[in-house]
ROSE-247118 format. One record per residue: residue number from 1; residue in one letter; x, y, z of N, C-alpha, C in turn. Coordinates in steps of 0.02 Angstrom, whole numbers. Layout:
% residues N
+-----+----+--------+--------+--------+--------+--------+--------+--------+--------+--------+
!   i ! aa !    n.X !    n.Y !    n.Z !   ca.X !   ca.Y !   ca.Z !    c.X !    c.Y !    c.Z !
+-----+----+--------+--------+--------+--------+--------+--------+--------+--------+--------+
! NUM !  A !      X !      Y !      Z !      X !      Y !      Z !      X !      Y !      Z !
...
+-----+----+--------+--------+--------+--------+--------+--------+--------+--------+--------+
This chain:
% residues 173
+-----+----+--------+--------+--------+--------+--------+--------+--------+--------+--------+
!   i ! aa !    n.X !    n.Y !    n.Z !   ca.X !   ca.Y !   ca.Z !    c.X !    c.Y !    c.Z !
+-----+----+--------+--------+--------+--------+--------+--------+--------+--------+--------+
!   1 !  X !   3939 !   1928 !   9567 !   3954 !   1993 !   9594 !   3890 !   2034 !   9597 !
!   2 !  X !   3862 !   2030 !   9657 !   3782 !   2073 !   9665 !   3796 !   2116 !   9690 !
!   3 !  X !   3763 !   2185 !   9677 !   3779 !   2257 !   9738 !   3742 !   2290 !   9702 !
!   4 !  X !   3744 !   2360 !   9755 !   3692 !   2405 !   9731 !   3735 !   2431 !   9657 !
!   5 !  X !   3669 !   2444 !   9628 !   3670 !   2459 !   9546 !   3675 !   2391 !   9509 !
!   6 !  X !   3691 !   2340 !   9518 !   3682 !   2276 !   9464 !   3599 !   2263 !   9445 !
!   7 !  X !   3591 !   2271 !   9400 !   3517 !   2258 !   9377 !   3509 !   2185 !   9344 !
!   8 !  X !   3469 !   2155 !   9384 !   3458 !   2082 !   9367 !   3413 !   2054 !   9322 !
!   9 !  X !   3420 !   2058 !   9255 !   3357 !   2008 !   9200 !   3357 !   1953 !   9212 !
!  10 !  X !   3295 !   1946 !   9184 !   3260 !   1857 !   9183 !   3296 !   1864 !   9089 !
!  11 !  X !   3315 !   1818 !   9091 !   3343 !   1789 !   9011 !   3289 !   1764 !   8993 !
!  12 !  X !   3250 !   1722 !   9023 !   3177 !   1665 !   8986 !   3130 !   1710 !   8957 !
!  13 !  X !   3104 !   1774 !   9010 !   3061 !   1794 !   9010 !   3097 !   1850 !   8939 !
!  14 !  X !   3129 !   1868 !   8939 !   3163 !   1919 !   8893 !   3166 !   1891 !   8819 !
!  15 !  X !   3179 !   1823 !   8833 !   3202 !   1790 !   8759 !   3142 !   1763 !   8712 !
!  16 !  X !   3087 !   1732 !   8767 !   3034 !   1732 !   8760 !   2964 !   1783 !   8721 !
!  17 !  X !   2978 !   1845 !   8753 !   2966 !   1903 !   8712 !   3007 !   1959 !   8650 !
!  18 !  X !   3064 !   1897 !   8652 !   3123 !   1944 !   8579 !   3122 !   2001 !   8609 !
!  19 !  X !   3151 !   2018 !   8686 !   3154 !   2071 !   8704 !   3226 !   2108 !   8671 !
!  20 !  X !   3216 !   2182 !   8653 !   3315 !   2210 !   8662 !   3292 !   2263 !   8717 !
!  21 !  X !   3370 !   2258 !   8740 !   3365 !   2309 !   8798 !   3440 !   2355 !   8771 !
!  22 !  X !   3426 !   2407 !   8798 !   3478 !   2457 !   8784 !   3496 !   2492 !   8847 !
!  23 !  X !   3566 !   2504 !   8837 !   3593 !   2536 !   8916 !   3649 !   2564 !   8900 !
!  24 !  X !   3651 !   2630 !   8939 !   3694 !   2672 !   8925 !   3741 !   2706 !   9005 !
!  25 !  X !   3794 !   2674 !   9000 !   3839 !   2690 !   9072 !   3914 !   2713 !   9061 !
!  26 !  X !   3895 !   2759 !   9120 !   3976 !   2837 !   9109 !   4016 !   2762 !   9149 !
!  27 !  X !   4087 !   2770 !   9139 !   4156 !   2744 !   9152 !   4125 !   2734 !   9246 !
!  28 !  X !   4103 !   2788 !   9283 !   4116 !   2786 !   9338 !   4066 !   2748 !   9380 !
!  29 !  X !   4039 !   2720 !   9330 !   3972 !   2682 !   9355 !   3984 !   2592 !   9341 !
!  30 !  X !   4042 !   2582 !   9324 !   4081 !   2528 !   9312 !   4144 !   2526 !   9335 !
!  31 !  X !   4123 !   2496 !   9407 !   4201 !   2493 !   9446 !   4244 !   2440 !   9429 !
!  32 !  X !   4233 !   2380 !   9402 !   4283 !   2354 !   9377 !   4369 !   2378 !   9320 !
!  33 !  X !   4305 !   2424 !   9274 !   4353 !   2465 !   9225 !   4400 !   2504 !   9289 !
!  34 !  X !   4367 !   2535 !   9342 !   4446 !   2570 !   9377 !   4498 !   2518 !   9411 !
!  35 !  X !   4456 !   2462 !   9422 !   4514 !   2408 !   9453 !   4567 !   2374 !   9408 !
!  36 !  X !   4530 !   2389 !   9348 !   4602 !   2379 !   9284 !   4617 !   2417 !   9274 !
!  37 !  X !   4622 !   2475 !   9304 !   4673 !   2531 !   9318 !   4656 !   2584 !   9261 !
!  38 !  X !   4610 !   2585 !   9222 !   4575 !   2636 !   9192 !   4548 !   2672 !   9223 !
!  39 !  X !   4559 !   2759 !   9220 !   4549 !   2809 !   9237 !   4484 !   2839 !   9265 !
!  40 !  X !   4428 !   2806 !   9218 !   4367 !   2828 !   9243 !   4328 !   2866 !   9227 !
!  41 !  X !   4337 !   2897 !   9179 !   4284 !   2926 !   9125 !   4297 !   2923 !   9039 !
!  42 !  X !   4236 !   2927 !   9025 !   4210 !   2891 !   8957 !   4145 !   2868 !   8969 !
!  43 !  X !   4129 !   2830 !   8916 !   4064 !   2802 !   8930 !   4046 !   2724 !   8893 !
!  44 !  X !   4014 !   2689 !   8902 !   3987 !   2609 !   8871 !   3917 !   2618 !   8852 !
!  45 !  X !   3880 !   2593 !   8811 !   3836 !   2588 !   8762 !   3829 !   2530 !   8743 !
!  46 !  X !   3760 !   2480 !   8777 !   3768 !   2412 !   8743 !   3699 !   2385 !   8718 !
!  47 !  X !   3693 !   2352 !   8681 !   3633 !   2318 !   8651 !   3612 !   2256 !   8648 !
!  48 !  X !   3581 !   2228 !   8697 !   3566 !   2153 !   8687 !   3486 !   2136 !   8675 !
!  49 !  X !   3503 !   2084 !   8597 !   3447 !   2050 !   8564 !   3430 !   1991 !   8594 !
!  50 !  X !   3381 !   2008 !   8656 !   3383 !   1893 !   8664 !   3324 !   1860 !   8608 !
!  51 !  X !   3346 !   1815 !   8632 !   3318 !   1764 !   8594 !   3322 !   1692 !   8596 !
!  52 !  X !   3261 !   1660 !   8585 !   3264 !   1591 !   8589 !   3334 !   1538 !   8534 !
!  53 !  X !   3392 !   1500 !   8560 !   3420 !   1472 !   8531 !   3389 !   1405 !   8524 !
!  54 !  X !   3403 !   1379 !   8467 !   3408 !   1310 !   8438 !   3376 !   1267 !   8458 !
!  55 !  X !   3412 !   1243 !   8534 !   3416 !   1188 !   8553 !   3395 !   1202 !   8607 !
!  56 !  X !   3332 !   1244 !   8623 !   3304 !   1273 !   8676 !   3329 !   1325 !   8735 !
!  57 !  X !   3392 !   1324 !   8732 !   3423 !   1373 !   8787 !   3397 !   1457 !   8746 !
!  58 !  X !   3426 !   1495 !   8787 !   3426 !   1554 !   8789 !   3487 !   1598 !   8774 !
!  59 !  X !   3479 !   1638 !   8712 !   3537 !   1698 !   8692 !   3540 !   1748 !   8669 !
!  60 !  X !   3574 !   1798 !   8654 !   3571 !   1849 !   8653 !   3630 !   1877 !   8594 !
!  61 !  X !   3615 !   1921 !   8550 !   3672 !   1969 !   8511 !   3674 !   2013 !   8560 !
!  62 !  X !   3740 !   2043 !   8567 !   3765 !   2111 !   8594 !   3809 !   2135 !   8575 !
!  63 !  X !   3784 !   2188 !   8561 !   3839 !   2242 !   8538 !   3862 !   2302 !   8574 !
!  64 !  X !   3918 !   2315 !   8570 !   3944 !   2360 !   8627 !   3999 !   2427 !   8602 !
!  65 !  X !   3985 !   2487 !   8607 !   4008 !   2553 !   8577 !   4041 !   2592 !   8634 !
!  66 !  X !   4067 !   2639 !   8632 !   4085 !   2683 !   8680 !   4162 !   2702 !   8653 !
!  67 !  X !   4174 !   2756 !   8730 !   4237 !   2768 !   8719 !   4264 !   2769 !   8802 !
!  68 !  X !   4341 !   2768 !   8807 !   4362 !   2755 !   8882 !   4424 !   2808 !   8876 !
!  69 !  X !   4451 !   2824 !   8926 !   4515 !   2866 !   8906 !   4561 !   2807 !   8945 !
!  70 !  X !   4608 !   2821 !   8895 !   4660 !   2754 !   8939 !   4746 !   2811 !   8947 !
!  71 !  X !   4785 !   2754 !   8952 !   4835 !   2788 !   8976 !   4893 !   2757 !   8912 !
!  72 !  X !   4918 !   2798 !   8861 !   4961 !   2775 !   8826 !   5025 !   2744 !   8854 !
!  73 !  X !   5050 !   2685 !   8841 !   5102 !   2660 !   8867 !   5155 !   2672 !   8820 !
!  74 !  X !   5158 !   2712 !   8768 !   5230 !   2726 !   8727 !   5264 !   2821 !   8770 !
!  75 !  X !   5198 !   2868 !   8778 !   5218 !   2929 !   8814 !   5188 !   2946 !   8858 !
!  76 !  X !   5142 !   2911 !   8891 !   5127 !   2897 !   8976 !   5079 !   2952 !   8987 !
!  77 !  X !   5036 !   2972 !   8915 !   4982 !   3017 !   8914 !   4916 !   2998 !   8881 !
!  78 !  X !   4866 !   3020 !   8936 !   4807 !   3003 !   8928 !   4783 !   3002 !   8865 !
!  79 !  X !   4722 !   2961 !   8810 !   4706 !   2966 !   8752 !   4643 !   2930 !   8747 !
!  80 !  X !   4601 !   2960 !   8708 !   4522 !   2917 !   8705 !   4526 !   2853 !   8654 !
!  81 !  X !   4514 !   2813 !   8652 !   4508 !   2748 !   8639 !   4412 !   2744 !   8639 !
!  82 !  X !   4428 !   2724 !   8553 !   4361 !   2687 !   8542 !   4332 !   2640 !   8582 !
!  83 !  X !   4292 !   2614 !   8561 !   4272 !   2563 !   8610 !   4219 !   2491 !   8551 !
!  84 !  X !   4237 !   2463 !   8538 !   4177 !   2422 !   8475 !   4185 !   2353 !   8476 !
!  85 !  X !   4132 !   2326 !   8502 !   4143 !   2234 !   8500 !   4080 !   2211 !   8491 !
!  86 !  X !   4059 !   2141 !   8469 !   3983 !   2115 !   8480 !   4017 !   2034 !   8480 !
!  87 !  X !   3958 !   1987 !   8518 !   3942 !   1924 !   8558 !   3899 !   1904 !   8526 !
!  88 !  X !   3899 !   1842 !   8515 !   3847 !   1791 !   8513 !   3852 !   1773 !   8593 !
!  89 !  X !   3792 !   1750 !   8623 !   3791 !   1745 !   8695 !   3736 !   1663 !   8691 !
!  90 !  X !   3756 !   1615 !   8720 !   3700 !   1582 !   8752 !   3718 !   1558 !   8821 !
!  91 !  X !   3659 !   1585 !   8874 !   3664 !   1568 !   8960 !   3647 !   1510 !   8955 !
!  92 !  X !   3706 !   1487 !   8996 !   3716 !   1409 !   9043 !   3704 !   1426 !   9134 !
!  93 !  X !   3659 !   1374 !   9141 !   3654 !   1387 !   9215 !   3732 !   1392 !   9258 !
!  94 !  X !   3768 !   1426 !   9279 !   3821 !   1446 !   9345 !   3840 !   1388 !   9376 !
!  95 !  X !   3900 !   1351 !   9329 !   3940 !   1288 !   9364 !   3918 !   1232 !   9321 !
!  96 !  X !   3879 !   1253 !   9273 !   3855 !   1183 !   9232 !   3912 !   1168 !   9168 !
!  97 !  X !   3942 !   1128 !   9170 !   3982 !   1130 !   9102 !   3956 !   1099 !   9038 !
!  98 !  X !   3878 !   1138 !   9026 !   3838 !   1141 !   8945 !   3903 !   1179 !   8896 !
!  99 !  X !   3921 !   1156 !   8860 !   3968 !   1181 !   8813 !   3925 !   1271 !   8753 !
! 100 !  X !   3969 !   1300 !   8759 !   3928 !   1349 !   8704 !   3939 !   1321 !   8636 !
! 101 !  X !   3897 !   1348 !   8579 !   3898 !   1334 !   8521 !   3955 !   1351 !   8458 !
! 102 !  X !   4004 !   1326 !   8489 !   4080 !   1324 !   8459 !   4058 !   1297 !   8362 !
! 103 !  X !   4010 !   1275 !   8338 !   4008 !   1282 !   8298 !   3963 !   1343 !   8245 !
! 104 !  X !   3923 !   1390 !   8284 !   3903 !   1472 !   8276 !   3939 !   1509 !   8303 !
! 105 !  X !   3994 !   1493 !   8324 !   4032 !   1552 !   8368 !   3987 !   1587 !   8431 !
! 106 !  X !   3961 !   1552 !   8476 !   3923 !   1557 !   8523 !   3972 !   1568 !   8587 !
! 107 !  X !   3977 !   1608 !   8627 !   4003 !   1580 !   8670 !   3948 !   1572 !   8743 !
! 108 !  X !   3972 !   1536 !   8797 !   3924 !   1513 !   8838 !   3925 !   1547 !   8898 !
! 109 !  X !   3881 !   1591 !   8927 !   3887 !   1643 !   8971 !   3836 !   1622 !   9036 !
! 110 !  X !   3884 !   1616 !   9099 !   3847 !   1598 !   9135 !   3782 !   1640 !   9180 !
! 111 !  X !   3744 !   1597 !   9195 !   3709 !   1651 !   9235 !   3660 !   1604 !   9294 !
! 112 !  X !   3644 !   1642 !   9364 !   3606 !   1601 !   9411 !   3533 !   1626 !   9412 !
! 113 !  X !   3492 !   1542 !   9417 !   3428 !   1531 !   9417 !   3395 !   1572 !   9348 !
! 114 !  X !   3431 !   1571 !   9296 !   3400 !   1640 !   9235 !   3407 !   1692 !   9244 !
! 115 !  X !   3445 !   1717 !   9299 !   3448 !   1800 !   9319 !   3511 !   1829 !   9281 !
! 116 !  X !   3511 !   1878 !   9251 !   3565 !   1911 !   9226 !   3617 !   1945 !   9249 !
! 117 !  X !   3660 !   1956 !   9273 !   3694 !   2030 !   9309 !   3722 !   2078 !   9239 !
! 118 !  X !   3674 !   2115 !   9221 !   3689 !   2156 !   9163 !   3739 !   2171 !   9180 !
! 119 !  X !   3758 !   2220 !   9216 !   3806 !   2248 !   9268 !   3880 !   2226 !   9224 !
! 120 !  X !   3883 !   2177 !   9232 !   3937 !   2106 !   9242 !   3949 !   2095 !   9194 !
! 121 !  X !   3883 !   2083 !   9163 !   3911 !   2069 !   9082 !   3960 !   2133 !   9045 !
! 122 !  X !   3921 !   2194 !   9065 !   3949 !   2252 !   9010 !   4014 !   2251 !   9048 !
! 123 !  X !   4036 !   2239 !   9114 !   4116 !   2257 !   9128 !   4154 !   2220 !   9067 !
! 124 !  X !   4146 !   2151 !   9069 !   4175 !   2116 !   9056 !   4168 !   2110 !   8971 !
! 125 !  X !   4122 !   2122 !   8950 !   4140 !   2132 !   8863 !   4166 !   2215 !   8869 !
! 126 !  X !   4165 !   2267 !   8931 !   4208 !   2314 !   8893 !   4292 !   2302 !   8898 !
! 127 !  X !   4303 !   2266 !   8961 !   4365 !   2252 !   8963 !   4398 !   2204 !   8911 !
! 128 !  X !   4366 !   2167 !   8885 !   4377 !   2131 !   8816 !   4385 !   2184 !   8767 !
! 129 !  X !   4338 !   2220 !   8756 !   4366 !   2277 !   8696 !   4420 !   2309 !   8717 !
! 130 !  X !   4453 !   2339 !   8763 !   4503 !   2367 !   8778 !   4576 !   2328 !   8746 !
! 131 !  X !   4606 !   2384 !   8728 !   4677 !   2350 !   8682 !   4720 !   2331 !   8740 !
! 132 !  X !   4771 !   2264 !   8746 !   4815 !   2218 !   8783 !   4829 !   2288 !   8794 !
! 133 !  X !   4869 !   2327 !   8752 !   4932 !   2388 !   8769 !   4901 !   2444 !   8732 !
! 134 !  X !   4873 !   2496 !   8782 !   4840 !   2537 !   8756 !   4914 !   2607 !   8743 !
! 135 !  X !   4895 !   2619 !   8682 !   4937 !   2681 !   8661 !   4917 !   2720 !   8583 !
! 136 !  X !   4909 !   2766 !   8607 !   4902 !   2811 !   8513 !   4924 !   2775 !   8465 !
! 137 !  X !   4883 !   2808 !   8403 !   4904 !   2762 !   8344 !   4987 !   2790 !   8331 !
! 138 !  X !   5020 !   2764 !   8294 !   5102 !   2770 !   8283 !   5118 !   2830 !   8226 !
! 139 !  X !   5051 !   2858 !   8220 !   5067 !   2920 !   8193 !   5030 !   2963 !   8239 !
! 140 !  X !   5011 !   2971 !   8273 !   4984 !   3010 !   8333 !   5046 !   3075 !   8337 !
! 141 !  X !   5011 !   3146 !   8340 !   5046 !   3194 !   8350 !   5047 !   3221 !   8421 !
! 142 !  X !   5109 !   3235 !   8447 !   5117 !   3256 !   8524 !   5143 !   3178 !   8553 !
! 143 !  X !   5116 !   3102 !   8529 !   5169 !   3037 !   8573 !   5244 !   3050 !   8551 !
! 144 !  X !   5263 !   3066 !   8602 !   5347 !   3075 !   8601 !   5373 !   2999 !   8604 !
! 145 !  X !   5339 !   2937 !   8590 !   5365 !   2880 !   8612 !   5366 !   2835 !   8560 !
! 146 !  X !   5376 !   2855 !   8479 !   5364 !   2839 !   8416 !   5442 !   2778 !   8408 !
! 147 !  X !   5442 !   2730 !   8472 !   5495 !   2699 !   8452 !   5515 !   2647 !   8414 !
! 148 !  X !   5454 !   2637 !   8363 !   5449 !   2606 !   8295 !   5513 !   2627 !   8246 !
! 149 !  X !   5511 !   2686 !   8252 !   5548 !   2723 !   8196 !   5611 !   2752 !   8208 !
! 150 !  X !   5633 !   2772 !   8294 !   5697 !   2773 !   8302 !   5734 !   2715 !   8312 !
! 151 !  X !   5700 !   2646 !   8319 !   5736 !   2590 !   8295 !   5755 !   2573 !   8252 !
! 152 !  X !   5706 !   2564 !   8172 !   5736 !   2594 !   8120 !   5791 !   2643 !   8108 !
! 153 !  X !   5809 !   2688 !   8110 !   5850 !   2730 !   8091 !   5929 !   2734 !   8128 !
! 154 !  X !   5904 !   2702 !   8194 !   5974 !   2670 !   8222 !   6006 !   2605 !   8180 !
! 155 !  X !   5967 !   2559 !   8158 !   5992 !   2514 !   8114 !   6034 !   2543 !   8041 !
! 156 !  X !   5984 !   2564 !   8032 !   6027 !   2611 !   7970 !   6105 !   2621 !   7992 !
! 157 !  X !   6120 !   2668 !   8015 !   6179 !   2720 !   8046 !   6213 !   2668 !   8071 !
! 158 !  X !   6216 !   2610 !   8121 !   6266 !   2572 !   8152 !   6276 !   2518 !   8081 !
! 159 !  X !   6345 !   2484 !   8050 !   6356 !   2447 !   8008 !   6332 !   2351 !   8054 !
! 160 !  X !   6297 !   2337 !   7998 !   6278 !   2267 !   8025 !   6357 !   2201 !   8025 !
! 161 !  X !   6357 !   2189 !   8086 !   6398 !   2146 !   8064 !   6368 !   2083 !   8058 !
! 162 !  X !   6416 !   2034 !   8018 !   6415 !   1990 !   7980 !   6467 !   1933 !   7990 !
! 163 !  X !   6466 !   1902 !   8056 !   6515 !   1858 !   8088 !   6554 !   1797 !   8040 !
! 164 !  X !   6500 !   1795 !   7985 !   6510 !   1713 !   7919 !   6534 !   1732 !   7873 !
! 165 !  X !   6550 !   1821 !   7862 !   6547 !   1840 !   7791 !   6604 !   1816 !   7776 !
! 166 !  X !   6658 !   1810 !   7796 !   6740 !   1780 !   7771 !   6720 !   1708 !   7772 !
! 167 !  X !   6679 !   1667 !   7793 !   6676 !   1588 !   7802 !   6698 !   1581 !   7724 !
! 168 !  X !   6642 !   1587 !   7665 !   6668 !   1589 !   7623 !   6736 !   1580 !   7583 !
! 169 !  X !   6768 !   1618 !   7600 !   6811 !   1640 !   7558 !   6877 !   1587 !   7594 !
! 170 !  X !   6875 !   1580 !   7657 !   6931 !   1546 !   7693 !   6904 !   1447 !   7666 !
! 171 !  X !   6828 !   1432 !   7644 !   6837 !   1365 !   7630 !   6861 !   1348 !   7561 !
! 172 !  X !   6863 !   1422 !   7521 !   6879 !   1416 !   7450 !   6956 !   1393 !   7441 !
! 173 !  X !   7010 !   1409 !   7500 !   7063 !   1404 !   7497 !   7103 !   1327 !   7509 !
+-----+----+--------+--------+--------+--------+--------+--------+--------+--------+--------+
């Protein structure tokens, strides 16, 4: 995915010099996050350490901060959501099936001719930090949608029935 604003690193040349790079991008400068239907402001914050791996390839630590406003799915109102994840990263050339380092917890990130699409990367580890079902914590004041606890309390109040409870007593006879 190339377009204007994707900024392209050399991984060799980066890893080669123990480069880190730091980058800092508002919500609206990452159109993927609105195509998963996130709103569009907040911001991402990411940090990548390359570095020479092991076995000669090329990788990187990244770590990734921010915050996004999402849309609570318990009372259908907007709420800021942290944002906090980090990668072990090592680039495989684009279509090569080099396995990542499943025994460092590596995973294997593709990329063409050594070029990076920073861009690309940060969508996609922020959409990884994003929660499956985004909603306030369950004590959150003002979510009218706390239906943890009026499930509870309906159990209470209705008597449980108990279809076996006479089995008992009718094999004793």
């Amino acid at each position: 995915m190339s377009g204007s604003g994707h900024e392209q690193l050399d991984v060799n040349t980066l890893a080669a010099e123990r480069q880190v790079v730091r980058r800092h991008y508002r919500a609206p400068e990452l159109p993927r996050l609105a195509e998963a239907g996130l709103d569009g402001t907040g911001w991402v914050d990411v940090v990548l350490r390359f570095s020479a791996v092991g076995d000669g390839r090329v990788g990187c630590d990244l770590a990734l901060s921010g915050s996004l406003t999402l849309q609570c799915q318990r009372c259908l109102q907007p709420y800021e959501q942290a944002l906090a994840g980090s990668s072990r990263l090592v680039f495989v050339e684009d279509g090569s099936d080099e396995p990542g380092g499943e025994a460092d917890e590596t995973e294997a990130y593709p990329v063409k001719a050594g070029w990076l699409d920073l861009m690309e990367l940060v969508e996609e580890e922020a959409l990884l930090a994003v929660p499956l079902v985004a909603r306030h914590e369950p004590d959150a004041e003002g979510c009218g949608g706390d239906h943890e606890h009026v499930a509870d309390d309906r159990a209470e109040e209705e008597p449980r029935q108990r279809p076996f409870a006479g089995l008992k007593d009718l094999l004793k006879s």
